[in-house]
N, C-alpha and C positions, 0 to 999 in steps of 0.2 A: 922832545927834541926831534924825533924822526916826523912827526906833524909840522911843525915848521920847516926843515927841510924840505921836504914833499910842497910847501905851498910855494918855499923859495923858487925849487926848481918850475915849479906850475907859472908863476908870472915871468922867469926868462924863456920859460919855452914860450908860453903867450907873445912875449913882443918880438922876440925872433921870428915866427910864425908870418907876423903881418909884414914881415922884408922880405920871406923868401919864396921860392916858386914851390910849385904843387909839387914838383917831385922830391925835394926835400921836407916839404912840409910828411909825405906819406914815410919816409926813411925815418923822422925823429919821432913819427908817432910809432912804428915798429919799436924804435928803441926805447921808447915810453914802455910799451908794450910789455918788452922781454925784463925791463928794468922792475917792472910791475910786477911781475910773475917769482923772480928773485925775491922781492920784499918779502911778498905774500908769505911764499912758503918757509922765511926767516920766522913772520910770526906764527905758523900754522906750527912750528917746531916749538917755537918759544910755549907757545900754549899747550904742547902738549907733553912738553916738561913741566910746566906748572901742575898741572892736572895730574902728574906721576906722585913730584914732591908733595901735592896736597894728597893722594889715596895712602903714600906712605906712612904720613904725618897722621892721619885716621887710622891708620892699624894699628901704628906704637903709640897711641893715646900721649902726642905729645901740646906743648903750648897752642894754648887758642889764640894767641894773638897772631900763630904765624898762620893760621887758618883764614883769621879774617885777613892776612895781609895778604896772603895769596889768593883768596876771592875779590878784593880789591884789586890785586893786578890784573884776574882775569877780563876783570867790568871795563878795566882801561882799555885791556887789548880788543873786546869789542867795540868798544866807543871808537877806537882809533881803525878799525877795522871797517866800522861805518863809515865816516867820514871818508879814508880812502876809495870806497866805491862811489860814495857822492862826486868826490873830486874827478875819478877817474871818467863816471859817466858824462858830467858836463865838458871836459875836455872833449869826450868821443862828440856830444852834441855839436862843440865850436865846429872840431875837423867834419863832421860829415855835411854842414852848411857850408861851408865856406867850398868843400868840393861840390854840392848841390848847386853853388853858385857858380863856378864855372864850368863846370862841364854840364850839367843838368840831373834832372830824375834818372835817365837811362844809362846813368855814368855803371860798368861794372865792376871799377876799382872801387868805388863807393861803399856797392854794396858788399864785396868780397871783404873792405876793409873793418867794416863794420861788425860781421860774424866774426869775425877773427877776433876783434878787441871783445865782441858780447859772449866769444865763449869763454877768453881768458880769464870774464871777471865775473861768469858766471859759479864756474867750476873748476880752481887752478890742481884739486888732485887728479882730476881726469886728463891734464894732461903729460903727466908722465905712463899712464897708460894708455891712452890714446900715441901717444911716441912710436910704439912698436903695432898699431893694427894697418891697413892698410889703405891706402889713397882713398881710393873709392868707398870701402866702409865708412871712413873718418867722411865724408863727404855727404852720405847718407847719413848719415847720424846730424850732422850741424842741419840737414832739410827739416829733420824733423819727425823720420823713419823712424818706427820701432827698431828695436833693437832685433828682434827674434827675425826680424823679415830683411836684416840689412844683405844676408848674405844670399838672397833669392833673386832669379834673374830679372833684369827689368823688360815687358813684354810692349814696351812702346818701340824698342828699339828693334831694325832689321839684323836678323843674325845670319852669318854666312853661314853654307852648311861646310866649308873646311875647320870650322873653331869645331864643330860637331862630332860626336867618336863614333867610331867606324865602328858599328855590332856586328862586321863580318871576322872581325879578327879572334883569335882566340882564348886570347887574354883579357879583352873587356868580358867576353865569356863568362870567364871565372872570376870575375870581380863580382858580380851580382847572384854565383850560385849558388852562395850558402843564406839569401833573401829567402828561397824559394822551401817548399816542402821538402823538397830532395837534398837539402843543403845539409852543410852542417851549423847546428843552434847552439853549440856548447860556446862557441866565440860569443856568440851573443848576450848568451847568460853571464860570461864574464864581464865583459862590458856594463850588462846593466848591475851585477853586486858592484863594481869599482864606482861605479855615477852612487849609486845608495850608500856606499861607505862615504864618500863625497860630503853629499845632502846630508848625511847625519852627522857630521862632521863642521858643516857649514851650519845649522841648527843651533850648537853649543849658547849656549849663552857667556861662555867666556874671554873676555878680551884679551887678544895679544897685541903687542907693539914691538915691533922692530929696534934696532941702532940708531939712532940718530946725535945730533950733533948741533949745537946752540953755535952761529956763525958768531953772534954778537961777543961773547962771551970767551967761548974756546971748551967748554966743557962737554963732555961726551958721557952722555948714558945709555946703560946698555938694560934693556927692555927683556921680557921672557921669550925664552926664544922653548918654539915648538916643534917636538920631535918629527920627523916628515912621515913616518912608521904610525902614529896615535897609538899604539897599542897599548904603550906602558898605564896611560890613565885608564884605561877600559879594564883591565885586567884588575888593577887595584879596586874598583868598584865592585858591589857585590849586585849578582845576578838580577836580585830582585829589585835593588833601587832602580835598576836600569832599565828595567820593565814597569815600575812604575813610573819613571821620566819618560818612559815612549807613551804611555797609557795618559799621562797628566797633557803630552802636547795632541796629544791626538783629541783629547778634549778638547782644550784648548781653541785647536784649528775648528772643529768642530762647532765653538761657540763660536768662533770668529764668523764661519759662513751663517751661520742663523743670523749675528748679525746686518752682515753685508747684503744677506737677502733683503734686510729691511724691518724683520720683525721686532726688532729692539731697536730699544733708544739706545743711541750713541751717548747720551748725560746722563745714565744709570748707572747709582751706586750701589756698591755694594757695601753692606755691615758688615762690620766684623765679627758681631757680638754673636747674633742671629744667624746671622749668613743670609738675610733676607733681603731681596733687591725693591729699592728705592726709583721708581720715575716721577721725571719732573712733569706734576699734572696728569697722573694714570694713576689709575689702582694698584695696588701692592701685590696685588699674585697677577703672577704671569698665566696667559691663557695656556689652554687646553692644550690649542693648536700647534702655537711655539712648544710648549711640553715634550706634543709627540713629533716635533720637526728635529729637535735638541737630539732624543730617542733613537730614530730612523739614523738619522745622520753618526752617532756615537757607535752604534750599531754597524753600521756602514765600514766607517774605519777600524773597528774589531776585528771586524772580518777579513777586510783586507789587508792588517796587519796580521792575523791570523794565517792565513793564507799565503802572503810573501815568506814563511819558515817553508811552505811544502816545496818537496819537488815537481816538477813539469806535468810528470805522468799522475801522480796524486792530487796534483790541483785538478789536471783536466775530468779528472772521475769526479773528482767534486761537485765544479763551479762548471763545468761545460767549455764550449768552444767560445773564446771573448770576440769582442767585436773588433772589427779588424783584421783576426787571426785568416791566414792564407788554409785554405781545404783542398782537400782533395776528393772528389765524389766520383761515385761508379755508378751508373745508370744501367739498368738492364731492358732488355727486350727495348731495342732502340731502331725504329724500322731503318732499313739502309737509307730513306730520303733525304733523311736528317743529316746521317754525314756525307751524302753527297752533294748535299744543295747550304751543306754550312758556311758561314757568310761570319767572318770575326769581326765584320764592322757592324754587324747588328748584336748587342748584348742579348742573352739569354737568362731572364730571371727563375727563379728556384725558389719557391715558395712551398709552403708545410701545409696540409690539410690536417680536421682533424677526425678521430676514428666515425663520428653521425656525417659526417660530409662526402665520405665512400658512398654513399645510398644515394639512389635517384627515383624521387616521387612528384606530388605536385606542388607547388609552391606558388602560395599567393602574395604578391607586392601590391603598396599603395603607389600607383603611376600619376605622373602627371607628363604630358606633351610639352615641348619648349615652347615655351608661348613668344620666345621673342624673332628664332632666328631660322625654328623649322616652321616651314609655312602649312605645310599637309599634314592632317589629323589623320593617326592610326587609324586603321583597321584590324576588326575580329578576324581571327584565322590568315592571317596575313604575316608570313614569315619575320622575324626580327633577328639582330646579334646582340645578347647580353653580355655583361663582364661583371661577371659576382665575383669578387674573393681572386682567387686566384684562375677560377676559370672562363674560359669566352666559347660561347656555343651557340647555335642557330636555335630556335624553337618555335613555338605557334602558341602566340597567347589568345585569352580570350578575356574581354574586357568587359568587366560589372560595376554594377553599384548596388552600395548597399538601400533598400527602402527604411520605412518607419515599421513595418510586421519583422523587422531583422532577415526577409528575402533579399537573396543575389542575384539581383534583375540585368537580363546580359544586355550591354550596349554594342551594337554594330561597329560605332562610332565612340572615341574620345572626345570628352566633353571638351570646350572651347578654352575655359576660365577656372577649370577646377581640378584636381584629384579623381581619380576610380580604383578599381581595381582589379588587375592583371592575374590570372592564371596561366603556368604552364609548367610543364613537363619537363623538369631536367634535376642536376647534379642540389642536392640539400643543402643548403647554406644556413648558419645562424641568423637569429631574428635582429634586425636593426641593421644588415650589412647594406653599404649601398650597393646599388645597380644602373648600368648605363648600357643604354640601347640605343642603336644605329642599325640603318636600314643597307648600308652599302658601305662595303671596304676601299672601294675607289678614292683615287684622290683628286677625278676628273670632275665629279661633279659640283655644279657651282650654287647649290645650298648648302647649310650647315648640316654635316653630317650625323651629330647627337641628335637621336630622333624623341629621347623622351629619358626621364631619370625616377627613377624608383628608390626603396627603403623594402626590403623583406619584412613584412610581418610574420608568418608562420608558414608551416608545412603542414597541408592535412591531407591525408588521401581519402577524405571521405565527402571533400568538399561538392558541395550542391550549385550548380547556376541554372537558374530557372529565364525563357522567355514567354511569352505573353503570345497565345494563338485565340484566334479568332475563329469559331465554324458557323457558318449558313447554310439556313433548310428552308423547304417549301413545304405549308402543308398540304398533306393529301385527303386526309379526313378529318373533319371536326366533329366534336363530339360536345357535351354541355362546357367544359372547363378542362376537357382535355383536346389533344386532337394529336392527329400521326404526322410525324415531319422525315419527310424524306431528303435526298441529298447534303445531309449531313456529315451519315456514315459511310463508309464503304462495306463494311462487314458487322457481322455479330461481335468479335474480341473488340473492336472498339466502342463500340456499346454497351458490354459488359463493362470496362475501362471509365465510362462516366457516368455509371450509374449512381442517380445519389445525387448528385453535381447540381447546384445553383447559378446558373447564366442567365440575366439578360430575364429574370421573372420566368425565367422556367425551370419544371424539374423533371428529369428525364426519366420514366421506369422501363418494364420489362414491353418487349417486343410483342404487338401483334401479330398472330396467327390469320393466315387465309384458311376461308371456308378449304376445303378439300383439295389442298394441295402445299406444297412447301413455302415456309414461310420468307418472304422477302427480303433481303440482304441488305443494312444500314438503315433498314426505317426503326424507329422509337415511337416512343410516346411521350408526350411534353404534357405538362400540367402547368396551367397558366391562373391568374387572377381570376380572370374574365372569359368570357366565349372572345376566338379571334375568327377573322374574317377569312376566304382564301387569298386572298388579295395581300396577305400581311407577308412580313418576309421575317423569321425564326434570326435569331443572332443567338450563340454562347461562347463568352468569353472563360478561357482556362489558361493555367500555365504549364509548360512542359519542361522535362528536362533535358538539360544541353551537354553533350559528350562532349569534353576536351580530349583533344588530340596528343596522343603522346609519340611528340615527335621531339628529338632530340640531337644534332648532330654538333659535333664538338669541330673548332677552327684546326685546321691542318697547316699552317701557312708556311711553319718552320721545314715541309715535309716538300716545299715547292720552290722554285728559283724566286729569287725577289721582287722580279723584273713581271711576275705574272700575278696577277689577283685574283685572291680566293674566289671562287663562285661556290654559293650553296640553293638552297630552292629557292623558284622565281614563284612573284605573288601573279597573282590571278592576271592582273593589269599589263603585266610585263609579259606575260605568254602569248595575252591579243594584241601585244604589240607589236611581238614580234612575226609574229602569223599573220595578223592582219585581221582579225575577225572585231567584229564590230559585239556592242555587249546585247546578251539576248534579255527580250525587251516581251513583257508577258502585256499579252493584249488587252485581258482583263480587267489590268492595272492603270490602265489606260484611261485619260479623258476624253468620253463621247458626248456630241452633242446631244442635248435634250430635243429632241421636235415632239411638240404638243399640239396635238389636232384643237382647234377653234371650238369652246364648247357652243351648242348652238341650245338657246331658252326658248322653248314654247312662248306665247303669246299669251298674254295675263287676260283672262275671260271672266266680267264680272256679269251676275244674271241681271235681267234689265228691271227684275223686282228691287234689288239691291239698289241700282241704280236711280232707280226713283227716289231713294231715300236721302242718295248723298247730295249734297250744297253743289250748285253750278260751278266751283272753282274746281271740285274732286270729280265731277261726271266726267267720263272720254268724250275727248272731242273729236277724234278719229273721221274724215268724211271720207265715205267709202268710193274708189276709183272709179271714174267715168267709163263707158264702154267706148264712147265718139269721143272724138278731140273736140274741144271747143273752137266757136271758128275764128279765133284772132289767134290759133295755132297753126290752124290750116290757110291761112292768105299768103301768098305772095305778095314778096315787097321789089315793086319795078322802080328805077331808079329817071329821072327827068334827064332831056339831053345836056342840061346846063351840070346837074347833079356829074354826070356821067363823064364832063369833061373836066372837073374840077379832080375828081378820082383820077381819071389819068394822068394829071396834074400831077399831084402827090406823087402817084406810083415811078414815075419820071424824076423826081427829084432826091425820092426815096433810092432809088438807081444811081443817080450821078455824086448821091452823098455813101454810098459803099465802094463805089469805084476809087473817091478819092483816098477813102480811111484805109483800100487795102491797098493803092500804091505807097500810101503814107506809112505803113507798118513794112512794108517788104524795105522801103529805104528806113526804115530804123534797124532794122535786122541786119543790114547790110551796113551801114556805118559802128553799130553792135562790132560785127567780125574783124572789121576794121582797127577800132580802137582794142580788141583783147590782140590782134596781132602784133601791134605796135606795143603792148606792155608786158605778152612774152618776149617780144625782142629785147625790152629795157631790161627786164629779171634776168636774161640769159646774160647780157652787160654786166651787170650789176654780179650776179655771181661771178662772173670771170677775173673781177676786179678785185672780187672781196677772196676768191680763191689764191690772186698772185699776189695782194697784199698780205694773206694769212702764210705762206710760202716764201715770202722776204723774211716775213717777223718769225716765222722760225728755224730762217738759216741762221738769221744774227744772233737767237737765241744759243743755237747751237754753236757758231763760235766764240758765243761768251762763255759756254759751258766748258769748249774746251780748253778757250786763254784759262780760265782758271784752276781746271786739272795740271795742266800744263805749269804753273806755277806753285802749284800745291807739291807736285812731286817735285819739282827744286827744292 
């Protein structure tokens, strides 16, 4: 009956509809609307009287047939329950085309009309509780806002600072001091048991229902009604079931997030028989992993139900400070910088060391240079800022590689394309920490200030960095296989020092003695393959070891205005630059020219016995030098008058043809000047042109820039 009703009414609204004007068309759809929401909740009643008399009808084990008759009404009232939204939403479809059609897309009755009808047939219980929230909430909620965020400010919007509360007064004061460490927490704790009696309260698995009242009919039943108190059920239960109902849900939630993580299928059954779980297409035992996620987590919530029985001061000896929690900390031996140059718009972090990280020795990292954005490759003994861990300090590294012998060969220079590694001097940090170094705390300069990034491998104070010297000697006596080399050494200790030593095919022993008198300072004796010549030049290659620098200065910045920047030691480069001195430049080192005197070869002299023997092709043919000239060297050559005048001919013509090529060059050079004048004049044109066309186009740009600010702040 009430489905034919509904359709009755649906065709007079329909042909009413196409007679009247849009503003009554929007009034009967309201009244559509509200007459909607009335039905609804006739049947939303009706059904959950049925759903009473059938849970009744299942307890006092009465007739099945009035079971199936009431699962039969319920099928009705969904079928009829569909239907009405079918109907309801092709109506909304008619109304919101026929206002598309006259007013357009941008209609806002349209779309305001539309939310209105899509919430009523979304959700008609929410709107008896939505009745009493507020505008703007209800507003935010139909956008699509979470719920948890409806009541947070909106930061798109300009806020005047009069809606703002005045923190001079002394009453907002006190509205925020018992947030604080110095407050009082006992409010708090009450607040949060009343929220937990709440939540476990909302938890129940038990249904209540309210009074309600069948419109159709006239009959009124009265539902369980629950104590506002709860106490009386709690009390009748015994302690331990109650402990095992918190323990079964905290399982429970437990299994839930295992599988909300993912690691279960959501299509997994469980046996009843076994208790063993079933997936669709897996193997029958659950992993390892899920196992000890299940574990951790059940665990988890032990604890923390554990824990919510203690008091404040026995928790905190327990479980420690939680995260979040407000402290209070007392610093000592504080130099006065600090609080005189403290800045509450710069945050101060407080980070924990651990007892090996007190110690300061040497510490080797694997470095690499930034290869993309720092352009200059480190150098050895060249100040840097690290930032290990919690601390940031200046030091002096010294940068190696490892060889194939497992030596720490020291590099001057950071390799281009690769890793090395860094030694230096400061505070012990754990291995694997990172590290980040920059050459300058400035924020003037216009490269990328990360000047290279590391990983700490270990601390050893026993570490070795060896580099690679070269010494040269001359010798001064040879001998069959040995011979004395001088300018090697400076003294006896240094020769003592490589004694033994293999460079370069030599081995060095003990010093020669002078006949009668003291023995000479830095000569040796080399032992070579071969006899060497004096003419030869001695080479031995050695390595030596290289002192790192324990230099150490920790950042002070907190200790100094903001406005100033730190300075700690300047590198080598930055001192001659500042001084002016130019870099000392060792002569030695130097490229000189070779000059090699012209060897000059005797004259190949064969005896003329020899001579006779060899073939006419291989004899010298050498003809030995005349004393006289011969006389067609010694004639004078006279020239005839005819000869005589033809030469002056030439010489004459030879004349008149340079005169013309250099008046002809001086007017190319001067029509030259000519035309570069006339094309710096055009360029000086031509930029003036191109300067006040670039100077229009961006004044216009600029008042484009502003018509559009200008209309944006409208």
């Amino acid at each position: 009956m009430k489905i034919a009703l509904w359709n009755v009414l649906n065709l007079m609204m329909e042909s009413i509809l196409e007679k009247l004007s849009l503003d009554m068309v929007l009034i009967l759809v309201i009244g559509r609307i509200h007459m909607k929401r009335a039905m609804t909740t006739t049947v939303m009643r009706v059904r959950m009287m049925t759903t009473t008399v059938m849970r009744g009808e299942d307890e006092n084990n009465h007739n099945v047939d009035n079971h199936l008759s009431s699962g039969t009404e319920e099928r009705e009232d969904n079928d009829d329950m569909e239907n009405e939204l079918k109907l309801t939403k092709s109506s909304l479809r008619r109304c919101a085309n026929l206002i598309q059609l006259v007013y357009g897309k941008s209609t806002s009755t349209s779309e305001t009309l539309s939310k209105e009808v899509q919430d009523s047939i979304e959700g008609e219980e929410s709107d008896e509780d939505e009745f009493f929230k507020p505008k703007v909430e209800g507003n935010k909620l139909r956008e699509g806002l979470d719920s948890g965020i409806v009541n947070t400010d909106d930061c798109s919007k300009i806020k005047s600072y009069e809606d703002l509360k005045s923190w001079k007064q002394e009453e907002v004061y006190e509205s925020i001091r018992d947030r604080f460490v110095t407050g009082d927490w006992s409010k708090a704790a009450q607040r949060n048991q009343v929220s937990k009696g709440k939540s476990e309260d909302d938890d129940s698995d038990d249904a209540v229902y309210g009074d309600y009242e069948d419109l159709e009919t006239g009959e009124k039943q009265e539902g369980q009604r629950k104590d506002n108190s709860g106490c009386e059920g709690i009390e009748n239960e015994d302690e331990s079931a109650v402990e095992e109902r918190r323990l079964k849900k905290l399982s429970l939630r437990a299994k839930f997030d295992v599988q909300y993580d993912g690691s279960e299928s959501p299509e997994e059954e469980m046996n009843e028989k076994d208790g063993a779980k079933f997936h669709c297409g897996q193997p029958n035992e659950i992993g390892l992993v899920d196992q000890m996620k299940e574990e951790i987590e059940f665990r988890k919530q032990m604890n923390i139900a554990e824990l919510n029985d203690l008091d404040e001061v026995t928790r905190l000896e327990l479980e420690g400070f939680r995260t979040g929690t407000y402290l209070r900390m007392e610093i000592h031996d504080v130099p006065f910088e600090m609080v005189e140059y403290f800045d509450p718009c710069h945050p101060v972090l407080v980070g924990g060391i651990g007892l090996g990280e007190q110690n300061v020795g040497y510490m080797q990292v694997r470095l690499k240079r930034h290869r993309w954005w720092h352009k200059k490759v480190l150098k050895s003994r060249d100040p840097i800022i690290v930032s290990i861990g919690w601390r940031r300090f200046q030091t002096i590294p010294v940068y190696a590689i490892e060889d194939r012998s497992g030596r720490h060969r020291m590099l001057k220079y950071t390799p281009e394309h690769m890793h090395c590694l860094a030694t230096f001097w400061g505070p012990l940090a754990p291995p694997q920490t990172g590290v980040v170094a920059v050459q300058n705390l400035s924020n003037n300069q216009a490269s990328f200030r990360i000047a290279a990034t590391a990983v700490v491998l270990e601390f050893n104070h026993e570490v070795k960095i060896k580099k690679k010297i070269k010494l040269v000697g001359y010798p001064c006596k040879i001998f069959k296989k040995t011979a004395l080399i001088k300018d090697m050494f400076t003294s006896d200790l240094e020769v003592a020092q490589c004694e033994g030593k293999e460079a370069a095919k030599e081995e060095i022993g003990n010093q020669p003695k002078r006949k009668g008198g003291q023995p000479r300072e830095g000569i040796a004796r080399c032992t070579f393959e071969d006899r060497i010549l004096m003419s030869d030049i001695v080479f031995m290659r050695g390595w030596a070891d290289v002192e790192i620098p324990r230099f150490y200065n920790p950042l002070t910045t907190a200790l100094q205005p903001r406005d100033k920047i730190w300075q700690g030691m300047k590198t080598v480069a930055e001192l001659r630059r500042e001084h002016n001195l130019s870099i000392p430049v060792n002569k030695n080192s130097l490229y000189k020219p070779i000059g090699r005197t012209p060897r000059k070869f005797n004259p190949l002299v064969i005896p003329k016995s020899l001579q006779a023997a060899l073939p006419f092709e291989s004899k010298p043919k050498d003809i030995p030098g005349r004393k006289r000239p011969l006389l067609e060297n010694r004639r004078a050559v006279v020239m005839e008058p005819h000869e005589r005048k033809v030469h002056v001919l030439f010489q004459q013509l030879q004349l008149i043809r340079n005169e013309k090529m250099k008046k002809r060059k001086l007017k190319q050079q001067h029509r030259k000047k000519e035309i570069e004048a006339e094309r710096a004049k055009d360029e000086q044109l031509t930029r003036k042109r191109q300067r006040e066309e670039r100077r229009e186009r961006y004044r216009e740009q600029d008042k484009l820039m502003k018509k559009i600010r200008r209309h944006s702040e409208v």
